[in-house]
C-alpha positions as CSV (number, residue, x, y, z in Angstrom):
1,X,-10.8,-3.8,-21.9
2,X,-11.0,-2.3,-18.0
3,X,-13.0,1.1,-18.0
4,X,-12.0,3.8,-16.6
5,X,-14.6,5.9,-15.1
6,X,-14.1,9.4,-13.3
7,X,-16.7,9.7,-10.3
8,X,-18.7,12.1,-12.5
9,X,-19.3,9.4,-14.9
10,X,-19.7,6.7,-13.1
11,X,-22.6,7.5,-10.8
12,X,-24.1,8.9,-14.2
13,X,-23.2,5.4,-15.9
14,X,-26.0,3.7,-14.6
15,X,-26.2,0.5,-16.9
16,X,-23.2,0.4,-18.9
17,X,-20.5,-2.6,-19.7
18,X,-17.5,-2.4,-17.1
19,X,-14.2,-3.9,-19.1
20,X,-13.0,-6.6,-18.9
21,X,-10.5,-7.9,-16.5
22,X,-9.5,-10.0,-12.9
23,X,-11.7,-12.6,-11.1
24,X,-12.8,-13.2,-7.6
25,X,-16.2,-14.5,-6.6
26,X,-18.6,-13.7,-3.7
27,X,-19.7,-15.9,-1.5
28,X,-22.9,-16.2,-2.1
29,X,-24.2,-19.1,-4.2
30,X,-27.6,-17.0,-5.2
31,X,-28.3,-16.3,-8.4
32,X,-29.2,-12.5,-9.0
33,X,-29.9,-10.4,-12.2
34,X,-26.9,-9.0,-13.8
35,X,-27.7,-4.9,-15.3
36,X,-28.7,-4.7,-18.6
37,X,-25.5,-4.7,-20.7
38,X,-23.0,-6.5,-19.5
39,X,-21.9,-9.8,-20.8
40,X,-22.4,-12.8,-18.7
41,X,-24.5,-14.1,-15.7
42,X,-21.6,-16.7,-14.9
43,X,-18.7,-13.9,-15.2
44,X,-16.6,-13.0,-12.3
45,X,-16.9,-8.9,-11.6
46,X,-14.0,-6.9,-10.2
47,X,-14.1,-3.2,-9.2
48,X,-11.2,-1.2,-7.6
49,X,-11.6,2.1,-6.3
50,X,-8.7,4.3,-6.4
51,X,-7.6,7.6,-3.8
52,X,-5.4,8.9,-6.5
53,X,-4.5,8.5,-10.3
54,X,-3.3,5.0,-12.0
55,X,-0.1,6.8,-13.9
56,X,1.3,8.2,-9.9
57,X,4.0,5.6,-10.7
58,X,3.5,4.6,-6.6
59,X,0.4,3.2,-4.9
60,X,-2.2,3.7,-7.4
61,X,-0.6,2.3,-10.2
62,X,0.1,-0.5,-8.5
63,X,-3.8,-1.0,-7.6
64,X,-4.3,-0.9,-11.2
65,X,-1.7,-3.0,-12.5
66,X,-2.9,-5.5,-10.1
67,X,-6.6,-6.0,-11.7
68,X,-4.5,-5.9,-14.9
69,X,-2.4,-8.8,-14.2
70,X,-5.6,-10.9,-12.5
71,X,-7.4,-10.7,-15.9
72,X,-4.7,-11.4,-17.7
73,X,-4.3,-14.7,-15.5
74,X,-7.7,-15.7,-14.6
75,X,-10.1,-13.8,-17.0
76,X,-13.5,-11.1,-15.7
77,X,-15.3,-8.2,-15.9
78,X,-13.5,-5.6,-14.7
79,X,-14.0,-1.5,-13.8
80,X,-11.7,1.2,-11.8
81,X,-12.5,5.0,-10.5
82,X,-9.8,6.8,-10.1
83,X,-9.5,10.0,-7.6
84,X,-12.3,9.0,-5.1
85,X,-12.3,11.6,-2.8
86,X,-13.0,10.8,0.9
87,X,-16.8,12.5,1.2
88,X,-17.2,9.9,-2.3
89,X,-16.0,6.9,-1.0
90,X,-19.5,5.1,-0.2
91,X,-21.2,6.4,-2.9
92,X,-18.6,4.5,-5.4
93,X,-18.4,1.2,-3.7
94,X,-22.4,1.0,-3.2
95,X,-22.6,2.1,-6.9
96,X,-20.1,-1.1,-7.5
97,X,-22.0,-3.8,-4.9
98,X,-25.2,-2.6,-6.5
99,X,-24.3,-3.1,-10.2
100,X,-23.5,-6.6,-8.6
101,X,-20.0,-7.0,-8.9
102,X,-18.4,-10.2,-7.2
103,X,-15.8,-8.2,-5.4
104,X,-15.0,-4.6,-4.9
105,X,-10.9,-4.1,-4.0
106,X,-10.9,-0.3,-2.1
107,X,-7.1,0.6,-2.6
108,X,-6.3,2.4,0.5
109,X,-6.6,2.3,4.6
110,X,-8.7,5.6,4.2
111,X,-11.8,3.5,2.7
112,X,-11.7,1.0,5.9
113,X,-15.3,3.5,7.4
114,X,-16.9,3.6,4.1
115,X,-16.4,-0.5,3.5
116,X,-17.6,-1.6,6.9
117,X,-20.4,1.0,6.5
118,X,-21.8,-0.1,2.8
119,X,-20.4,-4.0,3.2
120,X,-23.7,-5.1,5.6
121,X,-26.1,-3.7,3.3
122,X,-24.3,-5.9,0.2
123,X,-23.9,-9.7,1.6
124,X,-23.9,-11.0,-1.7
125,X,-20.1,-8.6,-3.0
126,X,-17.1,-9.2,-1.1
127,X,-15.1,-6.1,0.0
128,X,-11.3,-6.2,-0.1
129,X,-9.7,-3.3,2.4
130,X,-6.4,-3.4,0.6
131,X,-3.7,-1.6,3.2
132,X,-6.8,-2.2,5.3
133,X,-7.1,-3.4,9.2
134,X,-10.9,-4.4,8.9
135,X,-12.6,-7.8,8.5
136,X,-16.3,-9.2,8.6
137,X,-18.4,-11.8,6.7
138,X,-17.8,-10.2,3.0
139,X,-14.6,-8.0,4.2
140,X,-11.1,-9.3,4.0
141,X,-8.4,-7.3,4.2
142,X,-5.1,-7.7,2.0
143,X,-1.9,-5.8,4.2
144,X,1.9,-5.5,3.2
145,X,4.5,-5.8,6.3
146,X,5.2,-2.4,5.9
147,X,7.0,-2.6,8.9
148,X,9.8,-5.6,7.9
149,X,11.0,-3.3,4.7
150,X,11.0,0.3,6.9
151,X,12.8,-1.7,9.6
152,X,15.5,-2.3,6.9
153,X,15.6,1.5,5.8
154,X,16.2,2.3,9.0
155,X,19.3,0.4,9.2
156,X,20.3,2.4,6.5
157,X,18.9,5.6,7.4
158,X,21.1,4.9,10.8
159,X,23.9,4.3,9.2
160,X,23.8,7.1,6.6
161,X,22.5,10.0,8.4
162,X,25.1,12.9,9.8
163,X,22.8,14.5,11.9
164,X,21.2,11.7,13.9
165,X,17.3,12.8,12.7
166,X,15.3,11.1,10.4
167,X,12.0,12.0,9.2
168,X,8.9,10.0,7.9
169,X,6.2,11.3,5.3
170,X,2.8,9.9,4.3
171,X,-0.4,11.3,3.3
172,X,-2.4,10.2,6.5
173,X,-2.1,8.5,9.8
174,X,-3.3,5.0,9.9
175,X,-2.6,1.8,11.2
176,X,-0.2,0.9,7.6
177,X,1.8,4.2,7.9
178,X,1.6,4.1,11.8
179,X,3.2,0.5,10.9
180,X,5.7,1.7,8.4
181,X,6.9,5.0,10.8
182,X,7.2,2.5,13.8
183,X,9.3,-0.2,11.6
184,X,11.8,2.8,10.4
185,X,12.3,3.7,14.5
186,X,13.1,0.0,15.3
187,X,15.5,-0.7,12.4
188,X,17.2,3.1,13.3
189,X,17.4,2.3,17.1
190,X,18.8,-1.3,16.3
191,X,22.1,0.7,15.0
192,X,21.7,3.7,17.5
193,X,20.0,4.3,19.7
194,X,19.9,7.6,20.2
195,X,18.3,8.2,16.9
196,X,15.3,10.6,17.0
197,X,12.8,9.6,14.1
198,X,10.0,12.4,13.6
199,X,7.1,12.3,11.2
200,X,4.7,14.4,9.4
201,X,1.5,13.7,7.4
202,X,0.3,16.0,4.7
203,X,-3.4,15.4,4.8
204,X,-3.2,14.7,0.5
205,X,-1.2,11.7,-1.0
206,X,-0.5,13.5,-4.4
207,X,-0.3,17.5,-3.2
208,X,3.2,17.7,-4.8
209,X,3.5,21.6,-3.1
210,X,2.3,20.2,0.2
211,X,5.2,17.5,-0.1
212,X,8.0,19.7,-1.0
213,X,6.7,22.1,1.9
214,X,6.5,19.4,4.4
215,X,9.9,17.8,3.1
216,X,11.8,21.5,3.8
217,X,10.4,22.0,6.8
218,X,12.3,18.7,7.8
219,X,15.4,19.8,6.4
220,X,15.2,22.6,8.4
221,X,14.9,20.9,11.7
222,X,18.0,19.0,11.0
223,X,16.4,15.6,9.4
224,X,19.2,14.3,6.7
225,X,17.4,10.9,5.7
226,X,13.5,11.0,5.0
227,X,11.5,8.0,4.2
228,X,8.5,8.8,2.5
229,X,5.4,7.2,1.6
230,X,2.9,9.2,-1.2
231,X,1.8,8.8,-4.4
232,X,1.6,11.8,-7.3
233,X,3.7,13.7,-4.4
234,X,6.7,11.4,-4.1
235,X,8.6,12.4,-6.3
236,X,8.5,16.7,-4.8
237,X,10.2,14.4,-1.8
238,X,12.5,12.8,-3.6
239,X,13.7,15.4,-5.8
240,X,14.2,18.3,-2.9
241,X,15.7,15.5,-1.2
242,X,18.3,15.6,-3.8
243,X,18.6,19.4,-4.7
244,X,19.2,20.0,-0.5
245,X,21.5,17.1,-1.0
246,X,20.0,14.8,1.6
247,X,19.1,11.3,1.5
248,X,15.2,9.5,1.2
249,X,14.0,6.0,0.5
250,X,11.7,5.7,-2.5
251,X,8.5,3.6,-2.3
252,X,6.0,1.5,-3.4
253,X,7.9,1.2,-6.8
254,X,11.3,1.4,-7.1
255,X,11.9,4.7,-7.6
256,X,15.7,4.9,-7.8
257,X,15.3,6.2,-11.1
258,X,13.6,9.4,-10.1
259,X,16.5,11.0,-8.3
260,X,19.8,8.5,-7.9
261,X,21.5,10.7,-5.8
262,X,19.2,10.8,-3.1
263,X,17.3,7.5,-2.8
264,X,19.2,5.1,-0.7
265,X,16.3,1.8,-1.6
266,X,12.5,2.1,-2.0
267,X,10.4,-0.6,-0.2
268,X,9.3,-2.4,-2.6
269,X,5.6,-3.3,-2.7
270,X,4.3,-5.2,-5.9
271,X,0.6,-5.1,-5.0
272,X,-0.2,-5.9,-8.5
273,X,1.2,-9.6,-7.4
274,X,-1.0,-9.3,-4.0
275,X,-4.2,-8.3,-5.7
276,X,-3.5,-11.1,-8.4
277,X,-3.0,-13.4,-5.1
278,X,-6.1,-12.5,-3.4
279,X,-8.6,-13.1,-7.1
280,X,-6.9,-16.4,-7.2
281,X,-8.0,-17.6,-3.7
282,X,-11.1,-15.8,-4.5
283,X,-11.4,-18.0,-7.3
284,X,-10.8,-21.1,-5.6
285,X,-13.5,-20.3,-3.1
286,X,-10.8,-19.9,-0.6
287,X,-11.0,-16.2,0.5
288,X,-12.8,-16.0,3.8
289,X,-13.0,-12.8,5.9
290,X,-9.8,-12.4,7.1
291,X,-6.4,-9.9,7.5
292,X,-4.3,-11.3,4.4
293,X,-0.7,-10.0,5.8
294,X,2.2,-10.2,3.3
295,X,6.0,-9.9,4.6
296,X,9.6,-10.6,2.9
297,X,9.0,-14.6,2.7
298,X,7.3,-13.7,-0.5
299,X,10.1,-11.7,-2.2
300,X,8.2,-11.9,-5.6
301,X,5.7,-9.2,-3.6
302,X,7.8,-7.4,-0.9
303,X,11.5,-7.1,-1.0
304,X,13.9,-3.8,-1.2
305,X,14.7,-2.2,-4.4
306,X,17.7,-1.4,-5.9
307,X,20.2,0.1,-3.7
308,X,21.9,3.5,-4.9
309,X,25.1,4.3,-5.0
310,X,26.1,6.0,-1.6
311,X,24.9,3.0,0.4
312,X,28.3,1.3,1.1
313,X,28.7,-2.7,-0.3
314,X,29.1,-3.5,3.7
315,X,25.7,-1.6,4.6
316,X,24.3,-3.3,2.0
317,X,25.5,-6.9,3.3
318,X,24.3,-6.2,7.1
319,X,20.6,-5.2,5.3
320,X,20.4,-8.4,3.6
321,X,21.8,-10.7,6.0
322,X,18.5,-9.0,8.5
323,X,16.1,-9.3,5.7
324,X,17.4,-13.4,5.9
325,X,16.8,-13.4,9.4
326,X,13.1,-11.8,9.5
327,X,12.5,-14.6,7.0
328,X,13.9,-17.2,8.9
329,X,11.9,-15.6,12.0
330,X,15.2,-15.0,14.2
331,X,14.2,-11.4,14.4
332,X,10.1,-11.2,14.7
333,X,8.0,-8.1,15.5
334,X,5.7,-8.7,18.4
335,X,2.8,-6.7,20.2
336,X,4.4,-4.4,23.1
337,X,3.7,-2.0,25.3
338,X,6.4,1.1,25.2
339,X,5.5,4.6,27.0
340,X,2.2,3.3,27.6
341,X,1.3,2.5,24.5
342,X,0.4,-0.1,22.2
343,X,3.3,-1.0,19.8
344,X,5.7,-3.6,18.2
345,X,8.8,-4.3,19.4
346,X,11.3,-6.7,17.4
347,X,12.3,-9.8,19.6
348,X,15.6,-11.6,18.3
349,X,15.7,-15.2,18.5
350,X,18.7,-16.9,20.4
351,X,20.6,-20.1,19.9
């Protein structure tokens, strides 16, 4: 049994058993004392910290399915907290490092300060930045090429839109949704490109009013295909998408399902696979302090969902025959400079 602890409880829950659950070891080979309570000396100790709430059907869930599946395959000690706010964050991983847990997974960019601020002080757990850019002795991070699946929406998006505008949502700026927003312009431009791609972030991943707010503001300025990326709040996107009869990619999950009129594809990101991948290296004594990037050659993790019904069979050919040539590294994203700026630019491979 995992344990789910509110923040509340879990800085009161000073020396309680923590579920069961996932794997993943440190790398140290000391022995230390384990809190009165729990099980086991020898047993491997996950923790996952959460932004938002495990039922969001997006990000979180995923996080949470992920320590699922890795005790179901390799057997531990597990524990999550949901809803970490920002001003909590390094309260709730020092809690976790000091009730010695082997690794602590942070399930979101947004912890990347708080882990490289508590991991020095805790040589002994190993941090994992998921969605992160950080790295260090006991920090790895665990990434998803956001940008090879927004590079494919944008093909879509290009070829669907009316009005020449698209429009990107997240929940905050970083270097994953600055990724994501950046693979959307490159996949719209590769079909037109005058294209203008905007973007907005809401400052809250599951604010559903903020969302809808932010999502008719885009309408009004003329954007007809939105790709959004938020948790709890996805679905205000999707849905207005659909009542203002517009179109928007789901993701994360495939969320087709939540409104089949307006979702074109979601990018598909099964981070419960990618955690699971990560314990098992972990396990093996093979997870150093590194970027762990994940693209479209592991279509078990990342891959497109299932298309809707407005995206033509002949739209849908042209994205799959790209995705085969990203895997196949004829088209490759590379480090650029474009307006004075640091950026990727895709770089087709010729015969």
């Amino acid at each position: 049994m995992s344990i789910n602890l509110s923040r509340r409880k879990f800085i009161c829950y000073s020396s309680a058993v923590f579920g069961t659950s996932l794997l993943l070891k440190a790398c140290s080979n000391n022995q230390t004392s384990i809190p009165k309570g729990t099980s086991s000396e020898s047993a491997f100790k996950i923790a996952l910290a959460l932004p938002g709430g495990i039922t969001d059907r997006a990000w979180n869930q995923s996080g949470y399915e992920g320590i699922q599946l890795a005790k179901q395959k390799l057997g531990a000690e597990t524990a999550f907290v949901e809803k970490v706010s920002q001003a909590d964050q390094t309260e709730i991983l020092t809690d976790f490092a000091r009730k010695k847990y082997n690794i602590v997974f942070a399930h979101g960019g947004q912890f990347d300060a708080a882990i490289q601020q508590v991991a020095p002080q805790f040589p002994d757990t190993f941090f994992i930045a998921v969605n992160g850019g950080i790295q260090g002795d006991n920090i790895a991070a665990l990434r998803i090429n956001h940008l090879q699946t927004s590079y494919l929406c944008g093909i879509i998006a290009a070829s669907m839109t009316k009005s020449n505008k698209l429009a990107y949502i997240a929940g905050q700026a970083f270097a994953a949704t600055q990724e994501e927003l950046r693979g959307l312009e490159l996949g719209a431009k590769s079909v037109n490109p005058n294209i203008k791609v905007s973007s907005t972030f809401t400052g809250d991943w599951n604010d559903a009013a903020k969302a809808k707010e932010a999502t008719l503001a885009l309408i009004s300025a003329g954007n007809d295909v939105i790709l959004q990326w938020l948790d709890n709040a996805s679905p205000a996107v999707l849905q207005t998408a659909s009542e203002k009869g517009i179109y928007a990619f789901g993701n994360t999950k495939d969320q087709l399902e939540l409104a089949p009129k307006a979702v074109l594809t979601s990018a598909v990101k099964r981070m419960d696979l990618a955690i699971a991948y990560i314990a098992e290296l972990a396990k093996n004594k093979q997870l150093k302090g590194d970027i762990y990037k994940i693209g479209l050659e592991k279509s078990d993790i990342l891959s497109l969902g299932k298309f809707g019904s407005a995206v033509s069979k002949e739209i849908q050919q042209k994205v799959l025959d790209t995705r085969q040539e990203i895997v196949d590294k004829k088209i490759t994203f590379e480090s650029c400079q474009e307006s004075g700026k640091d950026t990727q630019c895709v770089k087709k491979k010729t015969v």
